[in-house]
TORKOLTI-194550 format. One record per residue (C-alpha): residue in three letters; z, x, y. Coordinates in steps of 0.2 Angstrom, whole numbers. Layout:
BEGIN
+-----+-------+-------+-------+
|  aa |    pz |    px |    py |
+-----+-------+-------+-------+
| ALA |     Z |     X |     Y |
...
+-----+-------+-------+-------+
//
This chain:
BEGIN
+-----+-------+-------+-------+
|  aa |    pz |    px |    py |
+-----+-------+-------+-------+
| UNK |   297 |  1498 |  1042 |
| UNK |   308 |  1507 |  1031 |
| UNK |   323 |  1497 |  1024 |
| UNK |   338 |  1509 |  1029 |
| UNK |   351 |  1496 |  1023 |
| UNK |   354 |  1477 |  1016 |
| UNK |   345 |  1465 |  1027 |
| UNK |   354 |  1449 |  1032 |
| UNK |   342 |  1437 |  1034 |
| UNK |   346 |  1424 |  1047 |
| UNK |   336 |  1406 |  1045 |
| UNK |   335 |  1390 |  1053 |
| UNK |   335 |  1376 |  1042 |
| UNK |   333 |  1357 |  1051 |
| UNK |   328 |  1340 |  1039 |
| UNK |   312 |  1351 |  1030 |
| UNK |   313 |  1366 |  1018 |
| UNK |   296 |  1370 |  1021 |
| UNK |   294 |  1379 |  1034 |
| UNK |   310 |  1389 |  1029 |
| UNK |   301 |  1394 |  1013 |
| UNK |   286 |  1402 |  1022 |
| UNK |   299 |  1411 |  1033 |
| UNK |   308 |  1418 |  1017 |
| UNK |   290 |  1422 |  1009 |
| UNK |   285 |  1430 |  1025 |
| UNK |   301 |  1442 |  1025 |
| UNK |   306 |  1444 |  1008 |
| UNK |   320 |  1449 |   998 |
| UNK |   329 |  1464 |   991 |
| UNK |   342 |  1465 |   979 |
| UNK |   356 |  1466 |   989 |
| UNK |   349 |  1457 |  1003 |
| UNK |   359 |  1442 |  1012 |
| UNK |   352 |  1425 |  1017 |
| UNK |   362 |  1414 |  1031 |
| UNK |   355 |  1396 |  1031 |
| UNK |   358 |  1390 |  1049 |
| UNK |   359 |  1370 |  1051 |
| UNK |   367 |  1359 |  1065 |
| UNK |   379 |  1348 |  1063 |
| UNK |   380 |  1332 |  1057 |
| UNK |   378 |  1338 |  1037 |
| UNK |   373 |  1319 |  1033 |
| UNK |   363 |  1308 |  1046 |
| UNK |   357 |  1290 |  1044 |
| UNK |   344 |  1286 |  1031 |
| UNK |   331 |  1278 |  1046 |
| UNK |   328 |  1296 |  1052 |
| UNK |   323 |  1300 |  1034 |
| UNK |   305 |  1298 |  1032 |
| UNK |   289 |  1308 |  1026 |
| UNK |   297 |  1326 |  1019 |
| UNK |   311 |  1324 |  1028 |
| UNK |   328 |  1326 |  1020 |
| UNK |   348 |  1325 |  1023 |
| UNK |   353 |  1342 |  1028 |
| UNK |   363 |  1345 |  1015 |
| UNK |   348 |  1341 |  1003 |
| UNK |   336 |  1351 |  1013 |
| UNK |   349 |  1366 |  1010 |
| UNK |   354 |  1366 |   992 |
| UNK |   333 |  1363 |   991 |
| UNK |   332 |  1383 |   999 |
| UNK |   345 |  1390 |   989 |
| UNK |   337 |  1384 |   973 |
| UNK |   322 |  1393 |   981 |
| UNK |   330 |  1406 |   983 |
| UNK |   337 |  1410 |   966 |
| UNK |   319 |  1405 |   957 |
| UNK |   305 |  1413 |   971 |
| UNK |   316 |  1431 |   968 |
| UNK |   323 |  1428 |   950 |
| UNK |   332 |  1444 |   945 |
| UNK |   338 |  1450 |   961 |
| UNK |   356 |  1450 |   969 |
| UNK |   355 |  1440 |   983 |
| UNK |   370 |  1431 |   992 |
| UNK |   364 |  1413 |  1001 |
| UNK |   376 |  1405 |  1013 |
| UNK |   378 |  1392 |  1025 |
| UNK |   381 |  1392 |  1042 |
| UNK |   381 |  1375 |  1051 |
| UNK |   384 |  1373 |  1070 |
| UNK |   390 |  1364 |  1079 |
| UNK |   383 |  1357 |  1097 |
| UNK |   397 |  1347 |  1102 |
| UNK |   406 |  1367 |  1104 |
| UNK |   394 |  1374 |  1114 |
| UNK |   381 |  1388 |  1112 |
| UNK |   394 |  1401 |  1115 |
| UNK |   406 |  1398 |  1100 |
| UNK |   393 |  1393 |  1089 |
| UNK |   384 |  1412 |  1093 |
| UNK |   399 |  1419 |  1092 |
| UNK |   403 |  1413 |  1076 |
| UNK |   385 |  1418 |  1070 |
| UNK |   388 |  1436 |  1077 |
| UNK |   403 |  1437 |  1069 |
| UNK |   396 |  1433 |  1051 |
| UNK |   383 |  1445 |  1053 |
| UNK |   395 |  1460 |  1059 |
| UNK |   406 |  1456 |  1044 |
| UNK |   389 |  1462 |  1033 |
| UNK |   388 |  1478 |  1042 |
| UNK |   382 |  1488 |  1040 |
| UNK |   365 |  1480 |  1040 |
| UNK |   347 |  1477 |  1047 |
| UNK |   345 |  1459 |  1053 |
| UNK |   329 |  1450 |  1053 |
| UNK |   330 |  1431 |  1062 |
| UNK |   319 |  1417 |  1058 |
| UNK |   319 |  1399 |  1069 |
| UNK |   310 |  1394 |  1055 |
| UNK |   316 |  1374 |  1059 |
| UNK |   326 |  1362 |  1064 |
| UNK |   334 |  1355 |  1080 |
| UNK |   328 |  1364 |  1095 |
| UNK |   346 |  1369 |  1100 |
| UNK |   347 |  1381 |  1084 |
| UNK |   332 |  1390 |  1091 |
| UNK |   341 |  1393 |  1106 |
| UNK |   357 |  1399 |  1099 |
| UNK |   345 |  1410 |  1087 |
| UNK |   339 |  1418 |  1102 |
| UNK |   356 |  1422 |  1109 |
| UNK |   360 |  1429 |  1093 |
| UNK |   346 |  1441 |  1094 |
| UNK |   350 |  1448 |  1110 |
| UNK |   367 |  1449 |  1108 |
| UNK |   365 |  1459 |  1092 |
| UNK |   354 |  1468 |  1100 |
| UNK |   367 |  1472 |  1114 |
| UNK |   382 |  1477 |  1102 |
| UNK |   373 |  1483 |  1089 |
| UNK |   374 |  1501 |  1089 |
| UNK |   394 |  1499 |  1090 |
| UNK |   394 |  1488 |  1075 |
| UNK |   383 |  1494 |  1061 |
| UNK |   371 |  1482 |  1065 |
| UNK |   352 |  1484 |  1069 |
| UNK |   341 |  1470 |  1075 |
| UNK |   325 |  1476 |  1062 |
| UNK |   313 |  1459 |  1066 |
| UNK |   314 |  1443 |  1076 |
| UNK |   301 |  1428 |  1073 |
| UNK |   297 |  1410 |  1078 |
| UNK |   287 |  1396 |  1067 |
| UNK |   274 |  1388 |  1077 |
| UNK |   280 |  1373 |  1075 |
| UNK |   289 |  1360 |  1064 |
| UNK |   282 |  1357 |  1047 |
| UNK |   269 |  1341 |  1049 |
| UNK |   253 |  1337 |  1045 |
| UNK |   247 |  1332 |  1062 |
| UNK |   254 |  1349 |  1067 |
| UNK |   245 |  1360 |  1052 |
| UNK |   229 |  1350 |  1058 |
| UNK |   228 |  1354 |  1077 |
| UNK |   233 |  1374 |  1072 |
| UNK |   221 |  1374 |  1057 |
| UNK |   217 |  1394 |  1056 |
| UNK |   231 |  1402 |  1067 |
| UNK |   244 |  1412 |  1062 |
| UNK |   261 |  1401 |  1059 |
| UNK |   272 |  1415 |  1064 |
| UNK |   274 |  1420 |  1082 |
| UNK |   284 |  1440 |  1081 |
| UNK |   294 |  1445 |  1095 |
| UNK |   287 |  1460 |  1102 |
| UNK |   304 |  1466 |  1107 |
| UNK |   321 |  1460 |  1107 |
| UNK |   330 |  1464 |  1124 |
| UNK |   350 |  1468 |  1128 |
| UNK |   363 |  1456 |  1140 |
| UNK |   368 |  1475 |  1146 |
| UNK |   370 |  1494 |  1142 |
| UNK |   386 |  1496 |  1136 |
| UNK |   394 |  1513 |  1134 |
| UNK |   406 |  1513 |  1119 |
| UNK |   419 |  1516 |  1130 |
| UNK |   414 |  1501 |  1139 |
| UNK |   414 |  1491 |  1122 |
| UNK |   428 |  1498 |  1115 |
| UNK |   437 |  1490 |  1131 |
| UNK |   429 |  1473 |  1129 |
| UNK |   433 |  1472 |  1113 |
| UNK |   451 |  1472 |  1119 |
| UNK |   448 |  1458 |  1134 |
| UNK |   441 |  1447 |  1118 |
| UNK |   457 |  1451 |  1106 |
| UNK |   469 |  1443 |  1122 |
| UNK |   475 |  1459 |  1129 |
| UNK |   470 |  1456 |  1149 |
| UNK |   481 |  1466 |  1158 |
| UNK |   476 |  1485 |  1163 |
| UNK |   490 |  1493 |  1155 |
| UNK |   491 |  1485 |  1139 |
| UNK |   472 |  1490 |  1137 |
| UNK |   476 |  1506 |  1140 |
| UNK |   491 |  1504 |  1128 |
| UNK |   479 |  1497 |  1115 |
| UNK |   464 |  1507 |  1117 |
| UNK |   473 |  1525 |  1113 |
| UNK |   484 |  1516 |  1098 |
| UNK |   467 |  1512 |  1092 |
| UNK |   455 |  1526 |  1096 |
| UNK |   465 |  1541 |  1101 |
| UNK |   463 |  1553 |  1088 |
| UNK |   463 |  1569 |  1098 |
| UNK |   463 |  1572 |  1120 |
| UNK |   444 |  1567 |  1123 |
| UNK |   448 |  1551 |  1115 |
| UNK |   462 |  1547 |  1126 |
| UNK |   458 |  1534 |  1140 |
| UNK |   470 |  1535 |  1157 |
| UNK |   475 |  1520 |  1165 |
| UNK |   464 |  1523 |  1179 |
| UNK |   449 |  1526 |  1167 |
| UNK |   453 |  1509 |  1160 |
| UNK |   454 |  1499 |  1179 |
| UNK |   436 |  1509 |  1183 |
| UNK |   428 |  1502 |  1165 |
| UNK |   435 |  1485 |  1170 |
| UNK |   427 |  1485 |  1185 |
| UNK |   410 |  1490 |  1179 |
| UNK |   411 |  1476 |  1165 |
| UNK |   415 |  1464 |  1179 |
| UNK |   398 |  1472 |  1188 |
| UNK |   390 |  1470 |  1171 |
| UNK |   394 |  1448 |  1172 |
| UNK |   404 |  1454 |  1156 |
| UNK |   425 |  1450 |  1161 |
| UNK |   431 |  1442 |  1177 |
| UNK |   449 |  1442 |  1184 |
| UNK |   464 |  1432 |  1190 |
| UNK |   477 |  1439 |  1200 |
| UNK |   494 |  1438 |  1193 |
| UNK |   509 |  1445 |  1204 |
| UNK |   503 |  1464 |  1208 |
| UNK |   489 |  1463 |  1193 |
| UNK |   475 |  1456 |  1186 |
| UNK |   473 |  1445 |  1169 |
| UNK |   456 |  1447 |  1162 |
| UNK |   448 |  1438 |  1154 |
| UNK |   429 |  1434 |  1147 |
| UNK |   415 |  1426 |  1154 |
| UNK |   402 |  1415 |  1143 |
| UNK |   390 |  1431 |  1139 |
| UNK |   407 |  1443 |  1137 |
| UNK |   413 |  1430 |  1123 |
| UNK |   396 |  1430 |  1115 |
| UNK |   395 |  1449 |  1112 |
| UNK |   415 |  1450 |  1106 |
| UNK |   425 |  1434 |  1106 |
| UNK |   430 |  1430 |  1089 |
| UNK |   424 |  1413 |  1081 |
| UNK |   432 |  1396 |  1087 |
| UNK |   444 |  1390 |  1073 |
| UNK |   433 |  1373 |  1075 |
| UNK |   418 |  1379 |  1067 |
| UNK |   417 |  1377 |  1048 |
| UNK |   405 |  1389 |  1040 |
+-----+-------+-------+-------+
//
């Protein structure tokens, strides 16, 4: 597939590098390209757990950004690390993730669970199909999704001797169809602004260049409703309104990144 912009290349890490190096060899690089390393938290774990090619994360992650610089020598490319966090949930951790990504864009994303803890495989997949979801709004196009067959061990390389490490995604799916009408007004819920007619406020300060671009207030109270439809925002009444608010897969297409995570 044609590149049509820089790629950000997302990559689970865990105790080995190995597996993440086959995932990068297997993708590639441009210059200009972007490479997130993703780990779980803790950075450092106790010495016990460290046997055969297994190293401290931190270890294993400096090990893939020498890789990096020596495997595509003479090309531009920005490594960084993201390391979740289980302790805060799959939500603020994709969140966080998301965010990153959208910050690159405009881009073409390729992800890779590649290694590591099972839980970063999870929160890979979310990532994928959130992206996948809010993409078209946000400059960002999910261009290629894999899995490793498994972790890197011999045991494991002997009992698959011949088959293709790499499992692809034959597609990626969505949470929902979004309008970006619809998205635009999520957006909002996810920046605080819960009540009707502070959205609508919001919304034209924001986006109303011209009078197709102008939202009403009953427009605003019927896109609400379709995103509760949607499993998107839900609602508490307050007096004569509604506060709105996020559900768990509302945040993971638009809430902003927990202050708890360090990245």
């Amino acid at each position: 597939m044609e590149k049509l912009n820089r790629r950000c290349v997302v990559i689970s890490v865990g105790l080995y590098p190995g597996n993440a190096k086959v995932a990068l060899v297997s993708v590639g690089l441009y210059d200009g390209d972007m490479v997130i390393l993703v780990n779980s938290e803790p950075r450092v774990v106790p010495e016990n757990v460290i046997r055969g090619r297994r190293r401290q994360p931190t270890e294993t992650m400096e090990s893939l950004h020498k890789f990096v610089g020596e495997a595509f020598e003479g090309l531009s490319i920005e490594v960084r690390d993201a390391w979740l966090d289980p302790k805060l949930g799959l939500v603020a951790n994709v969140a966080m993730l998301r965010s990153i990504i959208e910050s690159y864009a405009p881009c073409d994303v390729v992800i890779a669970m590649a290694g590591g803890l099972r839980w970063l495989s999870s929160a890979l997949m979310f990532l994928a199909v959130a992206l996948n979801t809010v993409g078209g709004f946000v400059g960002v196009r999910v261009d290629r999704v894999f899995t490793m067959l498994e972790e890197e061990s011999p045991s494991i390389r002997a009992l698959f001797r011949g088959v293709e490490r790499i499992v692809e995604w034959p597609f990626v799916p969505v949470m929902a169809e979004l309008t970006e009408e619809e998205y635009r007004v999520l957006r909002l819920v996810g920046d605080g602004i819960n009540k009707a007619k502070r959205i609508k406020e919001e919304y034209n300060a924001r986006y109303c260049q011209g009078r197709k671009e102008c939202i009403s207030l009953p427009t605003i109270e019927r896109v609400l409703i379709k995103l509760r439809r949607k499993g998107l925002v839900n609602y508490e009444p307050t007096g004569k309104a509604y506060r709105w608010h996020l559900t768990p897969m509302g945040q993971l297409l638009v809430e902003k990144p927990s202050e708890s995570l360090r990245y």
